[in-house]
C-alpha positions in Angstrom: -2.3 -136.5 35.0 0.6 -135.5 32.7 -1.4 -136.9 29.8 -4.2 -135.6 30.5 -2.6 -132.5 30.7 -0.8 -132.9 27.3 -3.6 -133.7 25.6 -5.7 -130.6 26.6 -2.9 -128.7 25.0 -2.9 -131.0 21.7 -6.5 -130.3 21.4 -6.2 -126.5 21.5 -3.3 -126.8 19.2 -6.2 -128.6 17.1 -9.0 -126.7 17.5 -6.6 -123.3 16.8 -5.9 -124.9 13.3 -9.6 -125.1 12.5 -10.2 -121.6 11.1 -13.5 -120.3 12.6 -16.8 -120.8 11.0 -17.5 -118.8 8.1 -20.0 -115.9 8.0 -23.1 -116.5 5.9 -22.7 -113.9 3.0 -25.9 -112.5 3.7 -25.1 -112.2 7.9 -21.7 -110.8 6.4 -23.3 -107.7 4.4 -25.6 -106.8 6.7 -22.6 -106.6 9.2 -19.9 -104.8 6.9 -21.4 -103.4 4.2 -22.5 -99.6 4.4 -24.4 -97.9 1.3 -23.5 -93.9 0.7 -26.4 -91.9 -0.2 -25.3 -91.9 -3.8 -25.5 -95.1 -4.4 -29.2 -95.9 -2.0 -31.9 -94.0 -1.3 -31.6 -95.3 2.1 -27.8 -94.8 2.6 -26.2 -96.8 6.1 -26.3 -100.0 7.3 -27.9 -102.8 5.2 -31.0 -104.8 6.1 -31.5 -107.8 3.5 -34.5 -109.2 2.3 -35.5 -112.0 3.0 -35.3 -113.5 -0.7 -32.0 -111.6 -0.8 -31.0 -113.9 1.8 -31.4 -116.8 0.5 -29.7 -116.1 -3.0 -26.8 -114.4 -1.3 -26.2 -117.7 1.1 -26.0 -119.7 -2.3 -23.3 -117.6 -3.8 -21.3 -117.9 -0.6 -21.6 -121.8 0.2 -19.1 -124.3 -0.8 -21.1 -126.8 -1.5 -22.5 -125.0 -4.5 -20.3 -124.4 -7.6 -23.1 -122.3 -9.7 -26.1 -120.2 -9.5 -28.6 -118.9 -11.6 -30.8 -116.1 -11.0 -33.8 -115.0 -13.3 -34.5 -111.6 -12.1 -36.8 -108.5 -12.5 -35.8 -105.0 -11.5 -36.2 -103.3 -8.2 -34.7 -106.6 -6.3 -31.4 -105.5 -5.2 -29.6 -107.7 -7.0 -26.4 -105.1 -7.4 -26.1 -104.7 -3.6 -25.5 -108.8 -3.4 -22.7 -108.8 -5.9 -20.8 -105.5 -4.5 -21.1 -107.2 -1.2 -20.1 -110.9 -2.9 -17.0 -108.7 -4.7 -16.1 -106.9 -0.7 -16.6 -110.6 0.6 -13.7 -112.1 -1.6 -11.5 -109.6 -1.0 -12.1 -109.1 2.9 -12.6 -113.2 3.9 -11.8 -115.1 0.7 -8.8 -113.5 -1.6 -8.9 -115.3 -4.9 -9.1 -114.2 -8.8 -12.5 -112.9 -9.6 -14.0 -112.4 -12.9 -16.5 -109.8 -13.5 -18.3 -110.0 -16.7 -20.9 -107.5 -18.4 -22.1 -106.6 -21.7 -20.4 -103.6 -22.6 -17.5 -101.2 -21.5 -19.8 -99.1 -20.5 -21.5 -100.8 -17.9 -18.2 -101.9 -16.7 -17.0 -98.3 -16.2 -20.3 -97.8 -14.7 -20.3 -101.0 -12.2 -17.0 -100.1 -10.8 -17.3 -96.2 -10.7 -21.2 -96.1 -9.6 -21.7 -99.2 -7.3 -18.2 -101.3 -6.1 -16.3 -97.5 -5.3 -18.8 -95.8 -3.7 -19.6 -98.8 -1.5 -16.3 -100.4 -0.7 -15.1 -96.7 0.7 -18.2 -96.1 3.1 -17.6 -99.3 4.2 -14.9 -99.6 6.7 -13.8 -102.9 6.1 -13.0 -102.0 2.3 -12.0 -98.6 2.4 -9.2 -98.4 0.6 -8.9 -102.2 -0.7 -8.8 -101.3 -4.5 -7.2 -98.1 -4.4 -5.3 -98.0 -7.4 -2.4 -96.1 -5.6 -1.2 -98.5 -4.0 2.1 -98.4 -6.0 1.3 -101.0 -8.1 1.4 -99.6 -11.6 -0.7 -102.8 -13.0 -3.5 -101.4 -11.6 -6.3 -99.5 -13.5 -9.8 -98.5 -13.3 -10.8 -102.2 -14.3 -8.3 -104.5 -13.1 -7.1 -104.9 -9.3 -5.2 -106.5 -7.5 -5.5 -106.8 -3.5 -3.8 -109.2 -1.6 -4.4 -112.9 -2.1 -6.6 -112.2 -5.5 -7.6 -110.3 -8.3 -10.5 -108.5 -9.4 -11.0 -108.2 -13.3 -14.5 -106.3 -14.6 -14.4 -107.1 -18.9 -16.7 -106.7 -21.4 -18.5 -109.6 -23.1 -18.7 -108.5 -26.5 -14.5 -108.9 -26.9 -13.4 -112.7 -26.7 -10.2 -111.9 -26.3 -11.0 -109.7 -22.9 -12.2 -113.4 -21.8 -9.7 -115.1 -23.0 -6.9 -113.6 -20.9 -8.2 -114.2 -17.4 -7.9 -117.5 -15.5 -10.5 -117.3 -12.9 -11.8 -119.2 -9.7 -14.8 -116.9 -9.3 -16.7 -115.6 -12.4 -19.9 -113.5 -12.1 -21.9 -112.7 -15.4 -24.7 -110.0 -15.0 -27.1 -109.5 -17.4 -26.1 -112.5 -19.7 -29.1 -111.6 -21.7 -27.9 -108.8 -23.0 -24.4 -110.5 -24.5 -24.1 -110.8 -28.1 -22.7 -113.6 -29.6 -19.0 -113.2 -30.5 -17.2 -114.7 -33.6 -15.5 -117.2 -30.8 -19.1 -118.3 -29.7 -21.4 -117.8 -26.7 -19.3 -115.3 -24.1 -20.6 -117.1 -21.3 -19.3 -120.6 -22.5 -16.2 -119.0 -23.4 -15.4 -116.9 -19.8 -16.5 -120.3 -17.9 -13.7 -122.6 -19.9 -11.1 -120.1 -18.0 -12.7 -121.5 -14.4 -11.8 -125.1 -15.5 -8.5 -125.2 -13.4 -10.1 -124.3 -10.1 -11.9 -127.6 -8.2 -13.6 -125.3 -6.0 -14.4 -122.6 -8.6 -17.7 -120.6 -8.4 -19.8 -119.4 -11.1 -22.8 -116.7 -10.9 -24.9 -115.9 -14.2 -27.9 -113.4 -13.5 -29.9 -111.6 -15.8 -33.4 -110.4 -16.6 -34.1 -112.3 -19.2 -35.5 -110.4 -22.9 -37.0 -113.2 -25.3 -38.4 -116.5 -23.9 -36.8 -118.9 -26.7 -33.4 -117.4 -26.9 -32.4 -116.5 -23.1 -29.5 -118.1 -22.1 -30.9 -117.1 -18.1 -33.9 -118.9 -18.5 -31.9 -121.8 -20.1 -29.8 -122.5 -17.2 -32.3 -121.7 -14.5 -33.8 -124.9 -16.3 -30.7 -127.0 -15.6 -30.5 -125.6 -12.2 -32.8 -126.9 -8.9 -35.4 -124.5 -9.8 -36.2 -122.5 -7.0 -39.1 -120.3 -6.5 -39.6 -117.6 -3.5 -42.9 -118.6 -1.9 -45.2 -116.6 0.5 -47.5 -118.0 3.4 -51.3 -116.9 2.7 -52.5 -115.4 5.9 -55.9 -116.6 5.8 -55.0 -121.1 4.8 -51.3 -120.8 5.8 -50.5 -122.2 1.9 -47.4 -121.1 0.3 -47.3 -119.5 -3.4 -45.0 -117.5 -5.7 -46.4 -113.8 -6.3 -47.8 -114.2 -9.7 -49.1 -111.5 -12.0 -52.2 -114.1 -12.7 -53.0 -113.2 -9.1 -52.9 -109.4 -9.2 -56.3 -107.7 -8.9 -57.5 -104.8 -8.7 -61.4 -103.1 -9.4 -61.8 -101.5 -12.7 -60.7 -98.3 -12.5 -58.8 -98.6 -9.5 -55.1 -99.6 -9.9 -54.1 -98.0 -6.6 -56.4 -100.6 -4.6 -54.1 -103.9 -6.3 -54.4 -106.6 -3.9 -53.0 -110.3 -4.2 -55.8 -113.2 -4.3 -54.8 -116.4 -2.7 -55.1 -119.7 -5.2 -55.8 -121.8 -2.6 -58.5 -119.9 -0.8 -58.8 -116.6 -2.8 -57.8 -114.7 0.7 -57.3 -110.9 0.0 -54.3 -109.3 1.0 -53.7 -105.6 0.3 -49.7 -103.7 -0.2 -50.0 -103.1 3.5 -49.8 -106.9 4.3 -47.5 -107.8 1.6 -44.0 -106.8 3.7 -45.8 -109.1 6.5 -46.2 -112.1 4.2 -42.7 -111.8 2.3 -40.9 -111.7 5.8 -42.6 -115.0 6.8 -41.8 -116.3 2.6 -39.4 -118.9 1.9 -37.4 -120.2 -1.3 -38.3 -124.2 -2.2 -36.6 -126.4 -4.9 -39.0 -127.8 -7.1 -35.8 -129.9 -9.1 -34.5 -131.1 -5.5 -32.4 -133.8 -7.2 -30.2 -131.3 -9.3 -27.3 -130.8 -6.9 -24.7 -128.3 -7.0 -26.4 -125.6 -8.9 -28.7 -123.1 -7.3 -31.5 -121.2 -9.5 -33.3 -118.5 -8.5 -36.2 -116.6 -9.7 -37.6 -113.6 -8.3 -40.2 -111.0 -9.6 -41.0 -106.9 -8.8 -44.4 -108.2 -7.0 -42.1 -109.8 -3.9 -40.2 -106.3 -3.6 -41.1 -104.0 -0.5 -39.4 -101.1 -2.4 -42.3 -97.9 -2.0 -41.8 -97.9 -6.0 -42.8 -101.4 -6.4 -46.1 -101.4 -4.6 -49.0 -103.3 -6.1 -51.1 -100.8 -6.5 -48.1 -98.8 -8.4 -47.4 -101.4 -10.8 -50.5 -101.8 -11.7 -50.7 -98.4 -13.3 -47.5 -99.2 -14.6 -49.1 -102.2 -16.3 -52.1 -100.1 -17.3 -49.9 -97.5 -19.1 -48.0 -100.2 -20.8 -50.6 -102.8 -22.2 -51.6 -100.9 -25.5 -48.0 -100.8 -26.6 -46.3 -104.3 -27.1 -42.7 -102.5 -26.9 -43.8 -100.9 -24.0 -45.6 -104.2 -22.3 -42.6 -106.1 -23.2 -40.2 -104.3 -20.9 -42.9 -104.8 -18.5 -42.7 -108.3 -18.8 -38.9 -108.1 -18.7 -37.8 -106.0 -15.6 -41.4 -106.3 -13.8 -42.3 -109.8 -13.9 -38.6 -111.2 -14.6 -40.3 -113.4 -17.1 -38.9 -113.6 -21.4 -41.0 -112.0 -23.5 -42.7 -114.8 -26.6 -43.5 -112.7 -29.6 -46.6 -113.7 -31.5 -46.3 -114.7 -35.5 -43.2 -114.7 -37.3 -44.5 -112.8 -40.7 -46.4 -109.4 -41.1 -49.1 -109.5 -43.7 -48.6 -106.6 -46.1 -52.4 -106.7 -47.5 -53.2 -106.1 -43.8 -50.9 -103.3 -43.2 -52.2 -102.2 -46.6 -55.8 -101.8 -45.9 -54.7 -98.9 -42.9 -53.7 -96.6 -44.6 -55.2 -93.2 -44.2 -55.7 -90.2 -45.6 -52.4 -88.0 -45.0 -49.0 -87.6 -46.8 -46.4 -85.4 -47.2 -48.5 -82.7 -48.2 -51.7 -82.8 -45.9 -49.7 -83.6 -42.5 -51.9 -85.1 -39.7 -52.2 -82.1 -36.8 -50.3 -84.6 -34.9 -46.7 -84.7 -36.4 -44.6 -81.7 -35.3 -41.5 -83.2 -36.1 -40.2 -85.6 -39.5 -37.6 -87.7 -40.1 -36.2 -89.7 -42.9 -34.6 -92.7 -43.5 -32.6 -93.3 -46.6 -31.2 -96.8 -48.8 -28.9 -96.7 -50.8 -28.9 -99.0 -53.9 -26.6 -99.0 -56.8 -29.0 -97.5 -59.1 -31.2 -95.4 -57.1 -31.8 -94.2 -53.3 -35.3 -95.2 -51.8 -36.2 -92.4 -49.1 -39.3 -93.1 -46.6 -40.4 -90.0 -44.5 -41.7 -90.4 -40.8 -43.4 -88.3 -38.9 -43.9 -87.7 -35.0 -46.3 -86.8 -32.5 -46.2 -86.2 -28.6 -47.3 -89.1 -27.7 -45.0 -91.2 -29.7 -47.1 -92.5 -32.7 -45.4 -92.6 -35.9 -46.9 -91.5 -39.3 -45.5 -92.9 -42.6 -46.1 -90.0 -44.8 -44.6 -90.8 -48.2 -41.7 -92.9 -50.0 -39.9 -91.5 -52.8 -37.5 -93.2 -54.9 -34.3 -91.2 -56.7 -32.9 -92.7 -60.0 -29.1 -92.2 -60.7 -26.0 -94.2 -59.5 -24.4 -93.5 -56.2 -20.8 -92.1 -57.7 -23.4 -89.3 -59.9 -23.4 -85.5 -58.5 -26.6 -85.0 -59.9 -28.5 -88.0 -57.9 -26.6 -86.3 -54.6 -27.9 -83.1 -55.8 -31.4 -84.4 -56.0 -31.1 -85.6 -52.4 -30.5 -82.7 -51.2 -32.7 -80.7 -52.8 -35.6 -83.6 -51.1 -34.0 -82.8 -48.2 -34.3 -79.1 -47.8 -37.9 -79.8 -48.6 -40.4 -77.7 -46.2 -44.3 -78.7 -45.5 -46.9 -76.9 -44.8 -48.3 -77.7 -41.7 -52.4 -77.6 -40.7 -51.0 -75.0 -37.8 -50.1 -72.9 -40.4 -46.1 -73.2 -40.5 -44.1 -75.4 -42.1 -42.0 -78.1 -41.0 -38.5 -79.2 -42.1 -37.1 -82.3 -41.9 -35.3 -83.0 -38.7 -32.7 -85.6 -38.9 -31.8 -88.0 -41.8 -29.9 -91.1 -41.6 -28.1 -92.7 -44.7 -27.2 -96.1 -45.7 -23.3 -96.3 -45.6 -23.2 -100.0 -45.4 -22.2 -101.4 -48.9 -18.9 -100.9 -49.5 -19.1 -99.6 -52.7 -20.4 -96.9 -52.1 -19.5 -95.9 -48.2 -17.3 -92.9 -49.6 -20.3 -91.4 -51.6 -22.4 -90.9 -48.5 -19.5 -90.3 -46.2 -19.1 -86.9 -49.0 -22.4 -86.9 -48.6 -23.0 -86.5 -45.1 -20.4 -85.1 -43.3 -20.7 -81.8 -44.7 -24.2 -81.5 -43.5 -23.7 -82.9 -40.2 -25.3 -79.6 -38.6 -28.2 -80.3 -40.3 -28.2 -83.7 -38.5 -28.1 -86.0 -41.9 -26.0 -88.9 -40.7 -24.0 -91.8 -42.5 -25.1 -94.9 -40.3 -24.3 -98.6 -40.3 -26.6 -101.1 -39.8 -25.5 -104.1 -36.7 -27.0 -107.3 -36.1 -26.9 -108.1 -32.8 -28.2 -107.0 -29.0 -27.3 -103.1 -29.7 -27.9 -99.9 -28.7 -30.6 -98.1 -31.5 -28.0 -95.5 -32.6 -24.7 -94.6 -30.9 -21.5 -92.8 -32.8 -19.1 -95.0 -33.6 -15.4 -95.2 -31.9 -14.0 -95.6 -35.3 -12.3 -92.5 -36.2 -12.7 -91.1 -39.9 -11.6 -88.3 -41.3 -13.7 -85.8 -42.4 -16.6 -86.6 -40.1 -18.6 -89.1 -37.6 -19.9 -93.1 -38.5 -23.3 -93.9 -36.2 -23.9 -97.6 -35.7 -27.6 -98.7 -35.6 -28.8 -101.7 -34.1 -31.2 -103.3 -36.9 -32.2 -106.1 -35.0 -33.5 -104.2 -31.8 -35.5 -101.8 -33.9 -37.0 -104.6 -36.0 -38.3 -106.5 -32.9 -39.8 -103.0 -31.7 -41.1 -103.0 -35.0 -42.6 -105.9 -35.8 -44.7 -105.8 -32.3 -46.1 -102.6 -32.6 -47.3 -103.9 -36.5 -48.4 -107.3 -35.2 -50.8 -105.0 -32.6 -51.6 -101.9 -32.3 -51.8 -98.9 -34.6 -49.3 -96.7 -33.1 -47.1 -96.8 -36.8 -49.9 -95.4 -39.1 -50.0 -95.4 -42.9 -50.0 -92.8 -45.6 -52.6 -93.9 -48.3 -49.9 -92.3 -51.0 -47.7 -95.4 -50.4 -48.1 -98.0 -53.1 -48.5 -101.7 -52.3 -45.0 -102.5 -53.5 -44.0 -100.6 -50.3 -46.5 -102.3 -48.1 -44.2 -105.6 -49.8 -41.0 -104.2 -48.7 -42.1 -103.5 -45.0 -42.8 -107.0 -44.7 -39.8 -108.7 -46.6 -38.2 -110.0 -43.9 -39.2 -112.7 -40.6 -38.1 -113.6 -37.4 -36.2 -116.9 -37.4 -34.4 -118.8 -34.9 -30.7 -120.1 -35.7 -28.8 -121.8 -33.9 -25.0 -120.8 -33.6 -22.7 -123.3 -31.7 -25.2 -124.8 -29.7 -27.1 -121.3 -28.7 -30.4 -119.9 -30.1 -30.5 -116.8 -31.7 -33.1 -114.7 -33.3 -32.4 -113.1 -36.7 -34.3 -111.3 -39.0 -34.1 -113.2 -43.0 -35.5 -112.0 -46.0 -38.5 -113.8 -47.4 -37.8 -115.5 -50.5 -39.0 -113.4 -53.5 -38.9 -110.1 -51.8 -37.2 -107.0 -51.1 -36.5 -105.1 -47.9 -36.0 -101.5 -48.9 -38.9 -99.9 -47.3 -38.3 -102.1 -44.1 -34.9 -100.8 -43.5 -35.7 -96.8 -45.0 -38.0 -97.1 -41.4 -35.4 -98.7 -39.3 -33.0 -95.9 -40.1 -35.7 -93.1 -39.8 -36.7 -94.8 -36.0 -33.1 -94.7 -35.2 -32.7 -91.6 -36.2 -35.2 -89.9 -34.3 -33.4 -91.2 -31.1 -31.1 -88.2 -31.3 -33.8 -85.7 -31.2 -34.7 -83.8 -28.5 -38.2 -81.9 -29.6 -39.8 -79.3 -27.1 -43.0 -79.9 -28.1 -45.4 -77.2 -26.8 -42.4 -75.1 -28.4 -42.9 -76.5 -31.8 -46.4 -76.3 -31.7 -46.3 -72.9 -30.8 -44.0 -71.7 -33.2 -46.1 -73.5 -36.1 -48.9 -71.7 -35.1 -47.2 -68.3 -35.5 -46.0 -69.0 -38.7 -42.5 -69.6 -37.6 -40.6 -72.1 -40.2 -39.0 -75.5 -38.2 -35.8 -76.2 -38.6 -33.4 -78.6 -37.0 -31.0 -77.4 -34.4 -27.6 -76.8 -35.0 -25.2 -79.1 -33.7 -22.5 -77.3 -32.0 -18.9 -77.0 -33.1 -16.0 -78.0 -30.6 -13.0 -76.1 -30.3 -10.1 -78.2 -30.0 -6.9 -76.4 -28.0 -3.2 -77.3 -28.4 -2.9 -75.1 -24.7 -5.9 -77.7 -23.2 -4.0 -80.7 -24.5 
């Protein structure tokens, strides 16, 4: 009896050892996690999805050291990492890695999403203060007890470099530039290598089919697709654009067709089919890694109704830039551009008869893009309508070198040029951006440009590279501001609206060396330590000035910020345009 009584108490010794079972991460958020009404329209207690469920139990079992998910917008994606982050911290301390493209979205992450969250939710409040008299702690790096929690941008190696990690979450990999060091993904997993049990979590929504690295590894992953149970044959499918329908005319009545049985079911059935869906591997034998991919169509969000994207794909068809970021945050699919070369005879043959001085009614504002050789600046003017279509109205070439007064002189005097306008005003020219690129002769247009920074004539610098349009540069020089433009972006954007549809349209004053230019350079795919990557190279036998005098006047017009109705009112009373003033800032010794 003694025994029997002494091995009752070993057992309980050994069954207090055991730690309890572990919450599934998605039973966990839906437990502890609260959303404020800043972060969620619906602020509160969280209710999951059902495909949220299933990706969020991935990134918490053991048993699985990576996933993968290929995402649209409109998911809920964010809420699953803040609530992997709070799990970490709350059930599972240990040094977490958060990676994303740029500072800014890492400022944005932790001072939009994790913050707000973690203090409405009890079980966090407080967790990553950063007065908790620890003086290593800063907007960006915590500590809490047990673990770590460091949010770095991908574009610096060295910000990947630093950090050993066990769990490492990359959002938006598609987005991440390549860095001199190589692929930033490749680079932040080598710091995981230590940890047996480490965890790694790449999303994204992927951007171009044959270069995504999301896509890529969802392809090495056990493939999984969410699938839906037709009401009418009980067959289950992915939500597919293919099987979006809707009568002509009629987006609001978008209904989902069954491709077993072509069974209809309307918006108002969809939230009854995706709470009866499921997610299947169709790569069972891949072990170990988890991919997901998940579209808008699945979403019960009000904003992601059928019938609303539908218009949203009617509204975007006719414009390939505009289709693409369908493609991208709707269907969570990469987009495939179509050709690699434009045909210059083609874009020859539209041209039409406008120019500088017989402006289409359309354009109420111009801009102007301008190269800057060593013997000569090439200037291409662009102007704008309401609706976004873009007129080439002339190309003028100025003779003199760069270090001359007089060819600056001349510039200028292009520059203050006025046109009369079929409204009867006249326009000016409302922003200017300038080549400051080459070396040689970056202090010419710095001199240049600074002084008439009120007049919104910019010195710019063309990146290669997943980058912003136009953004001023953090680099501090004296005597005025450096704005950075993203070439490759604005080439893509581009070369699809070329390739189809006639939203850029043609002066017929432009000769067919121009028409040359424009197309003097292709997309081509390199590939840099193992990674695809698409650049832009210049055809053999031909130059590229027109083509970049364009990219700098499209980047230019980003910072523009034309009342329309305004405009066209004022030209019709006669009132000269002109470009509004930049205003000055005050700095104050008292202040600092």
């Amino acid at each position: 009896m003694v025994s029997d009584v002494l091995e009752a108490v070993r057992l309980r010794a050994r069954r207090a050892m055991v730690p309890p079972p572990r919450l599934a991460l998605s039973e966990w958020i839906e437990r502890e996690i609260r959303l404020p009404s800043d972060v969620s329209a619906l602020p509160g207690s969280i209710r999951l999805y059902p495909f949220q469920r299933g990706m969020a139990d991935a990134m918490s079992d053991p048993s699985i050291q990576r996933v993968t998910v290929v995402k649209s917008a409109r998911i809920g994606y964010t809420t699953l990492l803040v609530g992997l982050l709070g799990s970490h911290i709350a059930n599972e301390p240990a040094p977490v890695l958060f990676v994303l493209p740029t500072e800014d979205d890492c400022r944005n992450f932790v001072v939009s999403n994790v913050e707000p969250t973690f203090e409405a939710s009890p079980c966090l409040a407080g967790s990553l203060s950063k007065d908790q008299g620890d003086n290593r702690n800063t907007l960006l790096s915590r500590r809490f007890p047990g673990g770590s929690l460091k949010v770095v941008a991908a574009k610096a190696p060295r910000n990947l470099r630093a950090h050993n990690t066990r769990i490492l979450i990359i959002d938006e990999a598609d987005a991440m530039a390549m860095t001199p060091e190589g692929p930033p993904i490749l680079i932040a997993e080598r710091r995981t290598m230590q940890f047996p049990d480490r965890k790694i979590v790449v999303g994204s929504t992927p951007i171009y089919e044959e270069t995504s690295q999301v896509l890529s590894a969802y392809e090495r992953s056990d493939k999984r697709i969410f699938e839906v149970p037709c009401p009418e044959c009980g067959d289950h499918h992915e939500i597919r654009w293919r099987d979006i329908h809707w009568p002509e005319g009629k987006p609001e009545e978008a209904h989902w067709a069954c491709p077993s049985c072509g069974g209809i079911v309307d918006d108002r059935g969809k939230h009854t089919m995706v709470a009866k869906g499921r997610w299947r591997a169709t790569a069972p034998s891949v072990k170990r890694h988890a991919g997901f991919r998940i579209n808008a169509l699945v979403s019960p969000m009000e904003n992601a109704a059928w019938g609303v994207l539908a218009q949203e794909f009617l509204d975007a068809k006719d414009d390939p830039t505009l289709l693409q970021t369908f493609v991208n945050l709707v269907l969570g699919e990469g987009w495939r551009e179509e050709g690699g070369e434009l045909d210059d005879a083609e874009l020859a043959s539209r041209a039409e008869p406008f120019s500088l001085d017989d402006l289409p009614p359309d354009v109420l504002a111009i801009t102007a893009g301008v190269d800057v050789q060593r013997d000569r600046l090439e200037v291409t003017f662009v102007g704008w309508g309401r609706d976004g279509v873009a007129y080439v109205l002339g190309h003028m070439v100025i003779w003199g070198l760069p270090d001359a007064d007089a060819t600056w002189t001349e510039l200028d005097s292009v520059l203050k040029m006025r046109f009369a306008h079929p409204f009867g005003g006249k326009l000016a020219i409302d922003a200017v951006a300038l080549d400051s690129g080459d070396g040689e002769t970056m202090e010419d247009v710095y001199a240049f440009c600074f002084p008439r920074a009120s007049r919104k004539v910019l010195a710019i610098k063309g990146v290669e590279g997943n980058r912003p349009w136009i953004e001023k540069s953090k680099q501090k020089i004296r005597g005025g501001a450096l704005w950075i433009v993203g070439v490759d972006g604005i080439k893509s954007h581009l070369t699809a609206r070329l390739s189809r549809s006639n939203s850029i349209r043609f002066s017929h004053s432009l000769p067919p060396v121009w028409f040359e230019q424009l197309a003097g350079e292709r997309v081509v795919l390199k590939y840099t330590r193992g990674r695809a990557r698409r650049r832009f190279e210049e055809i053999p036998g031909r130059r590229h000035e027109a083509l970049d005098c364009v990219v700098y006047a499209f980047a230019v017009r980003q910072i523009l910020n034309v009342n329309w109705d305004q405009r066209a009112d004022d030209l019709r009373r006669g009132v000269e345009s002109s470009a509004p003033k930049v205003a000055g800032v005050i700095k104050s010794n008292w202040l600092r």
